[in-house]
C-alpha positions in Angstrom: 0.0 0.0 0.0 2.8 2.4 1.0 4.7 1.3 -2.6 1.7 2.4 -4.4 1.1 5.7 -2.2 4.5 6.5 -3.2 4.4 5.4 -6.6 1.1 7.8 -7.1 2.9 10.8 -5.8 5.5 10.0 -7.8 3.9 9.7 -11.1 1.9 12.9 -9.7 4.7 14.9 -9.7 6.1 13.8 -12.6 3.2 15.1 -14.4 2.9 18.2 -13.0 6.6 18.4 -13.5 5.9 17.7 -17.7 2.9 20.3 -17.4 5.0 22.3 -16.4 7.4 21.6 -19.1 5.4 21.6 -22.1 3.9 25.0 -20.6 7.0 26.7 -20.9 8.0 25.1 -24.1 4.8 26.9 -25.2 6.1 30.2 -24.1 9.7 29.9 -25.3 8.0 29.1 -28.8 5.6 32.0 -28.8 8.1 34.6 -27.6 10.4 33.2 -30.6 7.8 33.2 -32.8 6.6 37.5 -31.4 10.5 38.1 -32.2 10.5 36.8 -35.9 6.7 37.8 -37.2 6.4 40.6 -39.5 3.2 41.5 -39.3 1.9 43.9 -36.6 -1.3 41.9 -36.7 0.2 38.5 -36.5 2.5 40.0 -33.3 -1.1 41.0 -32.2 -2.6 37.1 -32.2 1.0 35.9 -30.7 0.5 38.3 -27.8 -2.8 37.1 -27.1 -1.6 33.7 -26.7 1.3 34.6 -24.8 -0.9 36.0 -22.2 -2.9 33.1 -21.8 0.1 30.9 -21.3 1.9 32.8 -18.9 -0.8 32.8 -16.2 1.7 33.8 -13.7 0.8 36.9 -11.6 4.1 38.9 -12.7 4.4 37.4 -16.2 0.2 38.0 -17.0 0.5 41.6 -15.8 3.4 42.7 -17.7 2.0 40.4 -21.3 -0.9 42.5 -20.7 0.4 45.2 -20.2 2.5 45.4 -23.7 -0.2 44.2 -25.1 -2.3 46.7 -24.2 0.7 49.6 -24.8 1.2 48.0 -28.2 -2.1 48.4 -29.5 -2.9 51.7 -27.9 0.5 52.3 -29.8 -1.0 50.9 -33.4 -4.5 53.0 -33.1 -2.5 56.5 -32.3 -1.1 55.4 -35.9 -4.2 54.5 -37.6 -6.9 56.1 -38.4 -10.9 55.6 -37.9 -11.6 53.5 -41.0 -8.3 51.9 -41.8 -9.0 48.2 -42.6 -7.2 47.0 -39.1 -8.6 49.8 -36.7 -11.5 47.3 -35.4 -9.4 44.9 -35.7 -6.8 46.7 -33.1 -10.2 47.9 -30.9 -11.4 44.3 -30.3 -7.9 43.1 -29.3 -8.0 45.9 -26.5 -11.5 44.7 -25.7 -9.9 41.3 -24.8 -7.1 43.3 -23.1 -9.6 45.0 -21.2 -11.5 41.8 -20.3 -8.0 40.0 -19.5 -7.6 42.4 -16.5 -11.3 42.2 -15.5 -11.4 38.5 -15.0 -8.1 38.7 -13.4 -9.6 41.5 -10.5 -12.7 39.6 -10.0 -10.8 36.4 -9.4 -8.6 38.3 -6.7 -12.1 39.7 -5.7 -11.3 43.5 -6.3 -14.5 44.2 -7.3 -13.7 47.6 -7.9 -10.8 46.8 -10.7 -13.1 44.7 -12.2 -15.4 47.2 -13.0 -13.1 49.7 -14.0 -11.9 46.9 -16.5 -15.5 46.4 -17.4 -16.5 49.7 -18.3 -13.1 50.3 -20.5 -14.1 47.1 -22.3 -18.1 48.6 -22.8 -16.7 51.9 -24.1 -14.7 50.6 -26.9 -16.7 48.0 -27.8 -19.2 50.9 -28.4 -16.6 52.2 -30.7 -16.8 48.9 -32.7 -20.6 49.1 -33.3 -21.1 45.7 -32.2 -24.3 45.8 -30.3 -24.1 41.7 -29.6 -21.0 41.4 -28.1 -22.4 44.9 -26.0 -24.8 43.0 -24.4 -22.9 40.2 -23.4 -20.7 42.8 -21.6 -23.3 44.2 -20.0 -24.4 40.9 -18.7 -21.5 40.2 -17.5 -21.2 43.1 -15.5 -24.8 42.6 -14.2 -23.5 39.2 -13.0 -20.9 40.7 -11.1 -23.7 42.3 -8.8 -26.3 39.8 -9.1 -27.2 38.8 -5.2 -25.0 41.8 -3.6 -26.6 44.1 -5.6 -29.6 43.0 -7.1 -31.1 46.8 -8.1 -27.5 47.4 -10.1 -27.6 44.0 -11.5 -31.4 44.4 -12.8 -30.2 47.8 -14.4 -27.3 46.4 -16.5 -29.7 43.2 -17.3 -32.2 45.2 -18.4 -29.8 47.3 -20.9 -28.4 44.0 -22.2 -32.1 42.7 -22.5 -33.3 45.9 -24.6 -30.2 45.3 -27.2 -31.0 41.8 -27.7 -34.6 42.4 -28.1 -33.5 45.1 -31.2 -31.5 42.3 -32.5 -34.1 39.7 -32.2 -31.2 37.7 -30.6 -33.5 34.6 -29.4 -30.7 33.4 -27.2 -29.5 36.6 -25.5 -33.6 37.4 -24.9 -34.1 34.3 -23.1 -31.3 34.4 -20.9 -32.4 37.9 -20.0 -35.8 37.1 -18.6 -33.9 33.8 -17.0 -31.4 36.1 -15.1 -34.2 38.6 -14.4 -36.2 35.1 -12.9 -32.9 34.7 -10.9 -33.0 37.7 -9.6 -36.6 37.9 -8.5 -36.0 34.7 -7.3 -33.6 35.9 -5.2 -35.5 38.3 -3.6 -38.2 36.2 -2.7 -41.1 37.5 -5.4 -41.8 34.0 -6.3 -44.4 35.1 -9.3 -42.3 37.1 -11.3 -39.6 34.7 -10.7 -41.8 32.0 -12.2 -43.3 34.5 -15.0 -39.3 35.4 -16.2 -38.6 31.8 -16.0 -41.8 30.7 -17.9 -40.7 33.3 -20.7 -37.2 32.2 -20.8 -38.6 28.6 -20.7 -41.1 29.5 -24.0 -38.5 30.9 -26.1 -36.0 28.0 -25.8 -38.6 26.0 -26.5 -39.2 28.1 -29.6 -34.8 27.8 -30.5 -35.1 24.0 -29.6 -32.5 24.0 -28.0 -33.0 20.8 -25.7 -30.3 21.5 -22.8 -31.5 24.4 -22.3 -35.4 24.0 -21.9 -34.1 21.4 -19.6 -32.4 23.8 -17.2 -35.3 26.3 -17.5 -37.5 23.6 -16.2 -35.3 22.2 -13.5 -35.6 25.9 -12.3 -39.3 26.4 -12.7 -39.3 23.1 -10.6 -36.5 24.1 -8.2 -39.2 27.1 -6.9 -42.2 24.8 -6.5 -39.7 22.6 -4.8 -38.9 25.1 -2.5 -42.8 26.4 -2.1 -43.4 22.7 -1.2 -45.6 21.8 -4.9 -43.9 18.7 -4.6 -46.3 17.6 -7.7 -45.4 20.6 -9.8 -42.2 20.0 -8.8 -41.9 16.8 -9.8 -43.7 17.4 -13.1 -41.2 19.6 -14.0 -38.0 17.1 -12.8 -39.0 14.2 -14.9 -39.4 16.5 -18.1 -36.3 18.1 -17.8 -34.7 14.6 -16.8 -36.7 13.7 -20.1 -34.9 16.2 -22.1 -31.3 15.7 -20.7 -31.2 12.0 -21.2 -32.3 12.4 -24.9 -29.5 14.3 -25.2 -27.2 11.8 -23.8 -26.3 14.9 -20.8 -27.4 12.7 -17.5 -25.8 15.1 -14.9 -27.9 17.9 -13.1 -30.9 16.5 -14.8 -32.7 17.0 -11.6 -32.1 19.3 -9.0 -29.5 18.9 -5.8 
């Protein structure tokens, strides 16, 4: 027993120890490849790589950082219009995202949405009203249950764009994070009204996962009201769904 104890750490190590390897391979071959590439939007893709890699807290700031220098650098150079100037503006939107998820990981909330709100205004820039209300979203998520009034304001600006784009799947996650947040609140019917919507329009996409988790939290709230029939009636069709679709775990609720 202690020879295979032993023999487990060992082999345990040794594969952290090749992780580890390979991962700095990685690096050593994207740095080379940063040093030889001759096009400033080629060094763009390398640098978003590199900081992905190098996940390190030194090593991530200071990729970032150039990154971000670099194509703050490029857009001083070109002007609105020129065929890579939105390409240059949604490489700083990953910049800017880059640091977000790194502050709310390290829970400074505040950095986060400093991050956030860089990321917003140039994506504003871009035009790209989709990817604005997934940022949005995202920033509502941040608040969620600490802040449920400032969550509900930044889900109900990402609901109104995907409503103007007709974006199915952005509208019914809006009225399902709206149902959370009633939800979360206690107000049981518009919890189960948001959800119910959310619920219709996946139906609607087809989308069978999906339906399935709107029903497993339509029945999560009669579960919790004590409708252990509506509850129930709600399990076994979203346990239905899930099984169809060869995805057996969380088919029912915890």
């Amino acid at each position: 027993m202690i020879l295979k104890f032993k023999t487990f750490i060992f082999a345990g190590i040794l594969f952290l120890g090749l992780t580890a390897f390979s991962q700095n391979r990685t690096i050593d071959s994207l740095k080379l490849l940063l040093k030889n590439a001759k096009h400033d939007t080629t060094r763009c893709n390398i640098l978003d790589l590199l900081v992905h890699a190098d996940t390190t807290k030194d090593s991530f700031l200071k990729n970032n950082l150039f990154f971000e220098n670099f194509l703050k650098t490029k857009l001083r150079a070109e002007t609105n219009g020129h065929q890579f100037h939105n390409f240059y503006l949604e490489k700083l939107i990953n910049v800017y995202n880059n640091y977000g998820r790194y502050y709310n990981d390290k829970g400074e909330h505040d950095k986060f949405l400093e991050f956030s709100e860089k990321a917003i205004k140039i994506i504003e820039k871009t035009g790209n009203r989709q990817h604005l209300a997934l940022a949005l979203n995202n920033i509502a998520g941040h608040y969620n249950e600490d802040n449920p009034i400032k969550a509900l304001e930044y889900y109900t600006k990402s609901l109104k764009i995907s409503e103007s784009l007709n974006d199915k799947d952005g509208i019914a996650n809006g009225f399902a994070n709206f149902g959370h947040i009633f939800e979360f609140q206690g107000d049981i019917i518009r919890a189960l009204e948001y959800y119910s919507k959310a619920l219709k329009i996946r139906e609607e996409i087809g989308d069978k996962v999906l339906i399935a988790f709107s029903l497993n939290l339509i029945g999560n709230i009669y579960n919790n009201q004590g409708d252990s029939k509506k509850a129930l009636e709600y399990f076994f069709r979203s346990m239905k769904l899930t099984e169809e679709e060869g995805y057996k775990e969380g088919s029912v609720a915890s």
